[in-house]
MMTF fields as JSON, N, C-alpha, C and O atoms, coordinates in Angstrom:
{
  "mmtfVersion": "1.0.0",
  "mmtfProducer": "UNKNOWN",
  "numBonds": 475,
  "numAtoms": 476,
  "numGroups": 119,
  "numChains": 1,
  "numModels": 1,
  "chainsPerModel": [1],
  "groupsPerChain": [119],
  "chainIdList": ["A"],
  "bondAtomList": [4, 2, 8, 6, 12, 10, 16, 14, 20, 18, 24, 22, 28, 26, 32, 30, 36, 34, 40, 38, 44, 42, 48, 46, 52, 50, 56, 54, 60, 58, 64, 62, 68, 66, 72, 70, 76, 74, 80, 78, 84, 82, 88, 86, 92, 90, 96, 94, 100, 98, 104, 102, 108, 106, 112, 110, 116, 114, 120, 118, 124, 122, 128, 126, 132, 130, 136, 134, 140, 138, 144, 142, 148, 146, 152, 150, 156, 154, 160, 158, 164, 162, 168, 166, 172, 170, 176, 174, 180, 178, 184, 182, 188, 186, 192, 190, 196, 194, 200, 198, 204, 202, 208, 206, 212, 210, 216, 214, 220, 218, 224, 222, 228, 226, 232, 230, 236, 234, 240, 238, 244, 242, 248, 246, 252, 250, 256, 254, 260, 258, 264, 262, 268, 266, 272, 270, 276, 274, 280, 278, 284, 282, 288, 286, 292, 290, 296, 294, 300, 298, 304, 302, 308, 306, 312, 310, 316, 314, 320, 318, 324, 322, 328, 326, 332, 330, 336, 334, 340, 338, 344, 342, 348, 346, 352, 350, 356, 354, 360, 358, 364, 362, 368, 366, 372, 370, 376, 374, 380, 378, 384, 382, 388, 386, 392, 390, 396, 394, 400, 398, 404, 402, 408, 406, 412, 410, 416, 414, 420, 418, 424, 422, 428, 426, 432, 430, 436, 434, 440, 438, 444, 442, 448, 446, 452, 450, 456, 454, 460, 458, 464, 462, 468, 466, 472, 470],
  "bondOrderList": [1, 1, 1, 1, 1, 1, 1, 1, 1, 1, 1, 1, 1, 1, 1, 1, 1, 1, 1, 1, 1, 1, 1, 1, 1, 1, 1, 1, 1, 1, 1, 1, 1, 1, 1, 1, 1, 1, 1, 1, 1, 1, 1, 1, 1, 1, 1, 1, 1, 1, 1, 1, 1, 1, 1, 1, 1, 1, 1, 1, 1, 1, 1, 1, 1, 1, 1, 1, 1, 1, 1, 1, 1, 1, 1, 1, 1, 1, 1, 1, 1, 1, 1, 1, 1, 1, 1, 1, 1, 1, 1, 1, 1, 1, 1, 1, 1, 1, 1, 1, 1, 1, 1, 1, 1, 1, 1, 1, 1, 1, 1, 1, 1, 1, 1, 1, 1, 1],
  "groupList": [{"groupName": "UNK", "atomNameList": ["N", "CA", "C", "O"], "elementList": ["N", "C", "C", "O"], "formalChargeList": [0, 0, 0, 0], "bondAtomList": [1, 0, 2, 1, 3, 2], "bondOrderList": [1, 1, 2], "singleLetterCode": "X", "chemCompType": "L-PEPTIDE LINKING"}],
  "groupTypeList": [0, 0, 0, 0, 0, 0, 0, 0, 0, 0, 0, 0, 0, 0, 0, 0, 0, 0, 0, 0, 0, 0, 0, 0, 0, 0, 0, 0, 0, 0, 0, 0, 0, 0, 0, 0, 0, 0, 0, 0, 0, 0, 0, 0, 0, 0, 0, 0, 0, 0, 0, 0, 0, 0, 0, 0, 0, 0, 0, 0, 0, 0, 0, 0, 0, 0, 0, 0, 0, 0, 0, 0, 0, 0, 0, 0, 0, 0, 0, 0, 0, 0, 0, 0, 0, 0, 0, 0, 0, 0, 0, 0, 0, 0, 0, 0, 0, 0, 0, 0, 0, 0, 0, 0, 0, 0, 0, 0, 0, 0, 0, 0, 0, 0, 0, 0, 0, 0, 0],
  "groupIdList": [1, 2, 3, 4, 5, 6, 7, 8, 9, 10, 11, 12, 13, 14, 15, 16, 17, 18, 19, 20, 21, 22, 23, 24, 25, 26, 27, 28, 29, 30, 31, 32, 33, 34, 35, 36, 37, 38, 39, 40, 41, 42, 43, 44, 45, 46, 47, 48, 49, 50, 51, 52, 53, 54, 55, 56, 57, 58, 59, 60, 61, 62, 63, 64, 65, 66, 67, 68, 69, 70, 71, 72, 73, 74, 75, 76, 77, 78, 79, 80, 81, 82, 83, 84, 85, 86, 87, 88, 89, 90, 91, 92, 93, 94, 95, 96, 97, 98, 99, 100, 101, 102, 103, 104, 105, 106, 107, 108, 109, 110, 111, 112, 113, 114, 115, 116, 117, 118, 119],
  "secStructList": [7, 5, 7, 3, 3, 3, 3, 1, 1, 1, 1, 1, 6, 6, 2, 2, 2, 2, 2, 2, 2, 2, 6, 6, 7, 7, 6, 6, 6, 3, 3, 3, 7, 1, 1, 2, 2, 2, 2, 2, 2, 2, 6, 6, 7, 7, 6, 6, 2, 2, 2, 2, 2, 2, 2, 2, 2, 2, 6, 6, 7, 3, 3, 3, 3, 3, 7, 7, 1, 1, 2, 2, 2, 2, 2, 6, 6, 2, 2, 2, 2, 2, 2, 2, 6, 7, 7, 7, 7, 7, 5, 7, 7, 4, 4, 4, 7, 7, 7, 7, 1, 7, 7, 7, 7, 7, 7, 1, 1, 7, 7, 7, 1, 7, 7, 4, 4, 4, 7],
  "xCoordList": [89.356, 88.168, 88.268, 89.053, 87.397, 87.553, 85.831, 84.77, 86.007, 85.023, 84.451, 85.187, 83.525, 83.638, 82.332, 81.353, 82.437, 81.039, 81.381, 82.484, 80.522, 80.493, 79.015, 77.814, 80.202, 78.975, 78.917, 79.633, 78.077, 77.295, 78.588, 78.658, 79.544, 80.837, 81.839, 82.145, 82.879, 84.046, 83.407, 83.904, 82.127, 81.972, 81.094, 80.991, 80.165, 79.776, 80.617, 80.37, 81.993, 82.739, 83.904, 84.886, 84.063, 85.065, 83.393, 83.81, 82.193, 81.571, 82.031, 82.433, 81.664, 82.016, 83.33, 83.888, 83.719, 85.428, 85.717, 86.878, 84.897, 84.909, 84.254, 85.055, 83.382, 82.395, 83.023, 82.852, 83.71, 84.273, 85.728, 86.068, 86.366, 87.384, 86.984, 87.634, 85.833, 84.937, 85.201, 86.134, 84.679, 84.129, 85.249, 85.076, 86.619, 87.94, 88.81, 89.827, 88.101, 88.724, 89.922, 89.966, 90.896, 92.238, 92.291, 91.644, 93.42, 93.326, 94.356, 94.022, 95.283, 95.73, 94.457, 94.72, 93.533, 92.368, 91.216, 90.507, 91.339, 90.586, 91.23, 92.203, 90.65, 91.342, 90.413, 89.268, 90.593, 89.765, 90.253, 91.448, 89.832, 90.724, 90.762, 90.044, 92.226, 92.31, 92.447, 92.272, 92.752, 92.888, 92.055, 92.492, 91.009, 89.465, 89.733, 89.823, 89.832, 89.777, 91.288, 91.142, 92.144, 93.27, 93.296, 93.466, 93.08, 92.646, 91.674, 91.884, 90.457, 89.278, 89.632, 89.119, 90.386, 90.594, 91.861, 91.891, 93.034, 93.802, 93.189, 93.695, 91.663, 91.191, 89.864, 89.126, 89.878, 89.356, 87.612, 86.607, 87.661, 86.433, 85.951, 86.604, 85.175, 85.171, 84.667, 83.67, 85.187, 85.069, 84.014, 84.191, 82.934, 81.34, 81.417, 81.405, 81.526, 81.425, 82.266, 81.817, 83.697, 84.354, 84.674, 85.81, 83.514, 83.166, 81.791, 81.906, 80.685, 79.797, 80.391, 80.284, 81.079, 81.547, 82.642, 82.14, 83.527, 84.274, 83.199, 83.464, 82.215, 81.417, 80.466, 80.037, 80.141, 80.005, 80.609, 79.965, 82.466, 83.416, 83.485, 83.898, 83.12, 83.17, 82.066, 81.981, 81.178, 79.8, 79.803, 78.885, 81.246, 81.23, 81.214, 81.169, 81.254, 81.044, 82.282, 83.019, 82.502, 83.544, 83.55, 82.392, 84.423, 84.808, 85.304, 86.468, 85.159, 85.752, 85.355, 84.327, 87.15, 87.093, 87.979, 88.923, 87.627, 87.949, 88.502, 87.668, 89.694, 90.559, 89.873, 89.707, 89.437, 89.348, 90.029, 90.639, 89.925, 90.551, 89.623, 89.857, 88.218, 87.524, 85.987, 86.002, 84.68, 83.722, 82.57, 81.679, 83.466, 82.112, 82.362, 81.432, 83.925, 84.091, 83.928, 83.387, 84.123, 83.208, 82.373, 81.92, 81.131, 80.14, 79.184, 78.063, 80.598, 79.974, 80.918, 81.291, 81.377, 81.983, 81.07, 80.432, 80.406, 79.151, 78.185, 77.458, 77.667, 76.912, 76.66, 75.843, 77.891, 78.277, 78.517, 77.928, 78.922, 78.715, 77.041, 76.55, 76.232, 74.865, 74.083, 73.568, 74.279, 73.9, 74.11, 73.349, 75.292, 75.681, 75.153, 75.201, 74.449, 74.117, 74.938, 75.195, 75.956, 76.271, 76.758, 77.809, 75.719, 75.695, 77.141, 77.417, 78.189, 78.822, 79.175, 79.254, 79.4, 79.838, 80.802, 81.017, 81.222, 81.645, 82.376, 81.747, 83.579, 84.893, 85.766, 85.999, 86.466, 87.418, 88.76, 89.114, 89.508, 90.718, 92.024, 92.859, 92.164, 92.659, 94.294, 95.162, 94.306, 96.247, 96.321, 97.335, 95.253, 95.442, 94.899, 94.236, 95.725, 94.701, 95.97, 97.029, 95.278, 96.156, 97.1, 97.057, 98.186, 99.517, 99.211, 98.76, 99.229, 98.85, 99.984, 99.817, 101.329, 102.725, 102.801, 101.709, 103.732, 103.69, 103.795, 104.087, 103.575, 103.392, 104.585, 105.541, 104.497, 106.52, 106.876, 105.987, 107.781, 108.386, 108.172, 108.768, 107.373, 107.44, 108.097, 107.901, 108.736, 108.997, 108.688, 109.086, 108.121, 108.007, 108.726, 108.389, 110.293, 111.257, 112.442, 112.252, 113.247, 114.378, 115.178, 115.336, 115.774, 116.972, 118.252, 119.123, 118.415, 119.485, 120.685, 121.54, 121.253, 122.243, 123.105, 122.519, 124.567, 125.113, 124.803, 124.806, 124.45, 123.763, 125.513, 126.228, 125.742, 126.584, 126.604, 127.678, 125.586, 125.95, 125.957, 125.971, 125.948, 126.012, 128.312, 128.811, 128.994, 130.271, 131.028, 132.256],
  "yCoordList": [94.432, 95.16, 95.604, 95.17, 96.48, 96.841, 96.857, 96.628, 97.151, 97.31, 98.403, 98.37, 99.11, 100.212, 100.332, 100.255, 100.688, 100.216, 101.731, 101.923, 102.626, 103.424, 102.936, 102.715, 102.963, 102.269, 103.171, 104.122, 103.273, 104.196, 104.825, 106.024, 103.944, 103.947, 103.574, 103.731, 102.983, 102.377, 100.799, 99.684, 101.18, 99.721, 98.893, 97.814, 99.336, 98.944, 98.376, 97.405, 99.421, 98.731, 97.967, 97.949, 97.374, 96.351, 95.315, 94.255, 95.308, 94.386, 93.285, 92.16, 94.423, 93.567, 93.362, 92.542, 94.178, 93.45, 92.247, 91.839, 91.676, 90.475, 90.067, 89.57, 90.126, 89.647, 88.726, 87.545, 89.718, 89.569, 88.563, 87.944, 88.398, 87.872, 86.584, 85.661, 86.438, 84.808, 84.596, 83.806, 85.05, 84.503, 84.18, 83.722, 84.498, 84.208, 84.975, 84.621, 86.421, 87.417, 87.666, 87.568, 88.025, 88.044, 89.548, 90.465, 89.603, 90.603, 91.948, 93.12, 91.391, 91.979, 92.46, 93.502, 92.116, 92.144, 93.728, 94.463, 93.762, 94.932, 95.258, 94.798, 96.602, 98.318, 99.126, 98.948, 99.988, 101.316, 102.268, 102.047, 103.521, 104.536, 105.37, 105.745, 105.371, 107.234, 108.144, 107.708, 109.32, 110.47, 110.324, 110.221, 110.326, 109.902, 110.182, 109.189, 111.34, 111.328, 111.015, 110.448, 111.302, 110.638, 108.975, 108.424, 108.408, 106.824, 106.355, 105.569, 107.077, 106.343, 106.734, 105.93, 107.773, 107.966, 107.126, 107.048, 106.417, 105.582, 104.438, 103.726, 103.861, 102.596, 102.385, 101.407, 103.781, 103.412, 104.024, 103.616, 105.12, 105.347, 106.89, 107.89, 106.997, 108.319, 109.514, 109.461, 110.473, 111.867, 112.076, 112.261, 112.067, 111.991, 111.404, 111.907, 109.834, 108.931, 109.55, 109.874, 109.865, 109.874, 111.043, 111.381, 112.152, 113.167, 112.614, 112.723, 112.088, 111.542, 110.973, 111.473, 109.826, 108.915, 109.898, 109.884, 110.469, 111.415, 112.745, 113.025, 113.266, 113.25, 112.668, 113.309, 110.8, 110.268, 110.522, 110.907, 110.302, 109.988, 111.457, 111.543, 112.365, 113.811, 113.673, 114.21, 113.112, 112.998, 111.881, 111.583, 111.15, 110.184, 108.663, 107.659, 108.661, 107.097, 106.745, 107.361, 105.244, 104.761, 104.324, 103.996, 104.048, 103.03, 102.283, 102.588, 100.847, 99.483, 99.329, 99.312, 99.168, 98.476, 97.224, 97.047, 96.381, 95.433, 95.154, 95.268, 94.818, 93.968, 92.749, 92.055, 92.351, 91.338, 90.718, 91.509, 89.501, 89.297, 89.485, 90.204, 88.832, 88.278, 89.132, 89.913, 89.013, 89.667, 88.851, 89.227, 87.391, 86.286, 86.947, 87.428, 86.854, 87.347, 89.037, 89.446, 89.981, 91.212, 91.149, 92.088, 90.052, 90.346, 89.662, 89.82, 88.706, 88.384, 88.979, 88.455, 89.998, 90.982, 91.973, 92.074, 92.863, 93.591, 93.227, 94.125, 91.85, 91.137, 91.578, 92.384, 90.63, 90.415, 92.564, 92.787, 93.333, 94.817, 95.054, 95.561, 94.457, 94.753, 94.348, 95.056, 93.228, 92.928, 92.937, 92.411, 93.582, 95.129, 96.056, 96.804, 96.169, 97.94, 98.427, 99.465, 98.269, 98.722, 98.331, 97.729, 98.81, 98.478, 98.866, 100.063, 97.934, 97.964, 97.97, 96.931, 99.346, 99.894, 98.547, 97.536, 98.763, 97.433, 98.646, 99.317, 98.701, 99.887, 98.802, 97.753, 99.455, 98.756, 99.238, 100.378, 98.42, 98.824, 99.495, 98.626, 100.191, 100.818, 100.246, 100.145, 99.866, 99.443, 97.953, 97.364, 97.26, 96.212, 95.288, 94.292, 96.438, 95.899, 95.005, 94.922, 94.34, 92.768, 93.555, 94.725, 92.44, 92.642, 93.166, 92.211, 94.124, 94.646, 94.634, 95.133, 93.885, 94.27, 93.47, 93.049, 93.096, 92.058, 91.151, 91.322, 89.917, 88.774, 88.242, 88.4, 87.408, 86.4, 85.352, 84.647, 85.357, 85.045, 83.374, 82.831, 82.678, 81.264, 80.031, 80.0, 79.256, 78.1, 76.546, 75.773, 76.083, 74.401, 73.626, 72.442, 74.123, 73.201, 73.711, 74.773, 73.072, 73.19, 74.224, 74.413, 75.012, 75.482, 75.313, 74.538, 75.859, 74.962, 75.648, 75.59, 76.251, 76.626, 75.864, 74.891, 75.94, 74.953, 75.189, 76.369, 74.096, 73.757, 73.923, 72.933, 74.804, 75.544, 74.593, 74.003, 74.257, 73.79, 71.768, 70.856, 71.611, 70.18, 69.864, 68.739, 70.946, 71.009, 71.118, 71.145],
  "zCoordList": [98.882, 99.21, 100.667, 101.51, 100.805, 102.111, 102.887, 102.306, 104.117, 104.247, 105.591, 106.577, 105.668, 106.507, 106.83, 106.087, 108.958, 109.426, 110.081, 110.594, 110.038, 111.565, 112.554, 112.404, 113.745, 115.003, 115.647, 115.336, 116.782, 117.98, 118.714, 118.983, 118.992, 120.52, 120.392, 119.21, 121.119, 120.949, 121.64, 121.486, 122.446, 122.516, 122.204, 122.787, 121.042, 120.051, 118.95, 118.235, 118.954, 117.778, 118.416, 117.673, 119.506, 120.372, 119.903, 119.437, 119.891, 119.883, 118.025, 117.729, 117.385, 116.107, 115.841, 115.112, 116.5, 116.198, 116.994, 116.994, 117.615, 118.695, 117.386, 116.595, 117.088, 116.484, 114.973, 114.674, 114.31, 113.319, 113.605, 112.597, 114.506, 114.899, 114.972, 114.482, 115.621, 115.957, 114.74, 114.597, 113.643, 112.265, 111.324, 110.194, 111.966, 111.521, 110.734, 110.139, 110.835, 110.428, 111.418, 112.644, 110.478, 111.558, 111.926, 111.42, 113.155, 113.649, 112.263, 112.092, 111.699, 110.44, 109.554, 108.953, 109.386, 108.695, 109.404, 108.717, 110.278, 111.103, 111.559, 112.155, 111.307, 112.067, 112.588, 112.173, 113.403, 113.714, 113.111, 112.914, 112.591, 111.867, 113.341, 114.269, 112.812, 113.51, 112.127, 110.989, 112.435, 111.574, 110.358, 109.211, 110.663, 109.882, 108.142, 107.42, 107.639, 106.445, 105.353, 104.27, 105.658, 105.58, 105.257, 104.17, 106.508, 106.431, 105.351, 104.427, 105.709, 104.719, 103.204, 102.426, 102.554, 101.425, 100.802, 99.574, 101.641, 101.207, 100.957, 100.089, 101.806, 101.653, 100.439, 100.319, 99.552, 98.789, 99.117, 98.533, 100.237, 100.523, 99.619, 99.916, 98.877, 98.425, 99.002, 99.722, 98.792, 99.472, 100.311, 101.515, 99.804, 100.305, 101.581, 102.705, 101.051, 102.306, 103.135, 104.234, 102.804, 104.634, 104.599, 104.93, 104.088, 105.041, 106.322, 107.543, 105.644, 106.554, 107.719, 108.839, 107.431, 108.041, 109.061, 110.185, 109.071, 109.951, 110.998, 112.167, 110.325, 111.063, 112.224, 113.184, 111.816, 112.719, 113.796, 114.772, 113.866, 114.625, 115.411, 116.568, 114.793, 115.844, 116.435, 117.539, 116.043, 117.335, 118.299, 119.063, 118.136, 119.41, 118.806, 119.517, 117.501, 116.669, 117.131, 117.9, 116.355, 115.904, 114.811, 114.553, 113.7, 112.627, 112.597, 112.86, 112.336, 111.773, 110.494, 109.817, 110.347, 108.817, 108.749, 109.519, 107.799, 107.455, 106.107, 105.209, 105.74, 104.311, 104.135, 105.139, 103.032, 102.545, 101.095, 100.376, 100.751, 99.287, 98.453, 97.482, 98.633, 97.708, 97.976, 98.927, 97.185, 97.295, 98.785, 99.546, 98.441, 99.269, 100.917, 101.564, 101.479, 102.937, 102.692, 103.719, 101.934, 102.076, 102.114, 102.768, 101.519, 102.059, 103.463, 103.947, 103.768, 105.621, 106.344, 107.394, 105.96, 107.159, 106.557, 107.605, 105.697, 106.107, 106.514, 106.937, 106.617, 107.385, 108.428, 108.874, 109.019, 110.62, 111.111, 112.168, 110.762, 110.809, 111.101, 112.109, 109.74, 109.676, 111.401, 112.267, 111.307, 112.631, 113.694, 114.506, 114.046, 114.983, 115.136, 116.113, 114.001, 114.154, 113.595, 114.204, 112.224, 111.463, 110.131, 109.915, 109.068, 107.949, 107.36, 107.43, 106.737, 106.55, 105.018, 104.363, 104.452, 103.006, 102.449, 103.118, 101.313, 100.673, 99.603, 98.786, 99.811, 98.859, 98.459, 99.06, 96.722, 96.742, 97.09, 96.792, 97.702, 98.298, 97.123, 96.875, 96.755, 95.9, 96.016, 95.149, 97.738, 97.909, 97.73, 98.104, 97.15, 96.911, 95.338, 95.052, 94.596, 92.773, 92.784, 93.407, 91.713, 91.054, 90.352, 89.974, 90.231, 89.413, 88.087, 87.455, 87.405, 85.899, 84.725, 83.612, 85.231, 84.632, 83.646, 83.263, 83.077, 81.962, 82.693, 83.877, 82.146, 82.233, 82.343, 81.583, 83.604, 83.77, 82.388, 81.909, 82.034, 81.208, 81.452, 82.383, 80.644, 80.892, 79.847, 78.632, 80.452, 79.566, 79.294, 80.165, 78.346, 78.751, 78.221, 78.238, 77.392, 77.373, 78.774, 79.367, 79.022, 79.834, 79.326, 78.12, 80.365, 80.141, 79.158, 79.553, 78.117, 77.072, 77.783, 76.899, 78.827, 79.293, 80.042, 80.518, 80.405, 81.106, 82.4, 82.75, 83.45, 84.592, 85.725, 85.883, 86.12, 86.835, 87.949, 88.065, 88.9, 90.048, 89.458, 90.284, 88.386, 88.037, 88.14, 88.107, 88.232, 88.579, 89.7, 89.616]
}
C-alpha cells in the first residue's frame, strides 16, 4: 500500500517525515516525489488524484509518500500525515501485489534420489 499526503511546503513535509520516522517508519519506506505525475501513477495513484495532487506541487506544496505492507501501519501513517495537516490518501501499490504464480512444488516424504554429497 502506499500512502500519499500533499502538505503546505517542503517544511511542513520535512515535519512528517520526522514525524513518521519517530513512529518507525524507515527511511526506505518514505519518499518525496519528484516528476509528479509519472511517480504518483507507478504508486498506484489514479489519474484524478495526481492531477490534483501535482497541482498542489506547482503551487508550492510538497508530497510524502509512504510504502507499507499491511492495512494497520497504512493506516497510522495517514494518521500521523492527518495530524500534520495532511490527510493522507491510502492507494494500493500496484509494484507490490502478492506472488500469483503457481504454487512451489511441496513434499512430505524425503527425497527418493541418491544423496550426492553423502560420497
Amino acid at each position: 500500500m502506499v500512502i500519499v499526503g500533499l502538505l503546505e511546503d517542503a517544511q511542513q513535509a520535512r515535519g512528517v517525515i520526522r514525524a513518521l520516522d519517530d513512529a518507525g517508519f524507515s527511511g526506505d519506506e518514505i519518499d518525496t516525489s519528484g516528476g509528479v505525475l509519472p511517480q504518483l501513477a507507478k504508486r498506484g495513484v489514479p489519474e484524478t488524484d495526481g492531477h490534483a495532487l501535482a497541482e498542489g506541487v506547482r503551487r508550492g506544496g510538497a508530497i510524502v509518500c509512504v510504502r507499507t505492507d499491511d492495512e494497520e501501519e497504512a493506516a497510522e501513517a495517514a494518521e500521523l500525515m492527518g495530524a500534520h495537516g495532511a490527510p493522507g490518501r491510502i492507494y494500493q501499490d500496484p509494484r507490490r501485489q502478492p506472488y500469483t504464480g503457481p504454487e512451489r512444488r511441496m513434499r512430505d516424504e524425503p527425497y527418493p534420489g541418491v544423496d550426492r554429497r553423502a560420497t
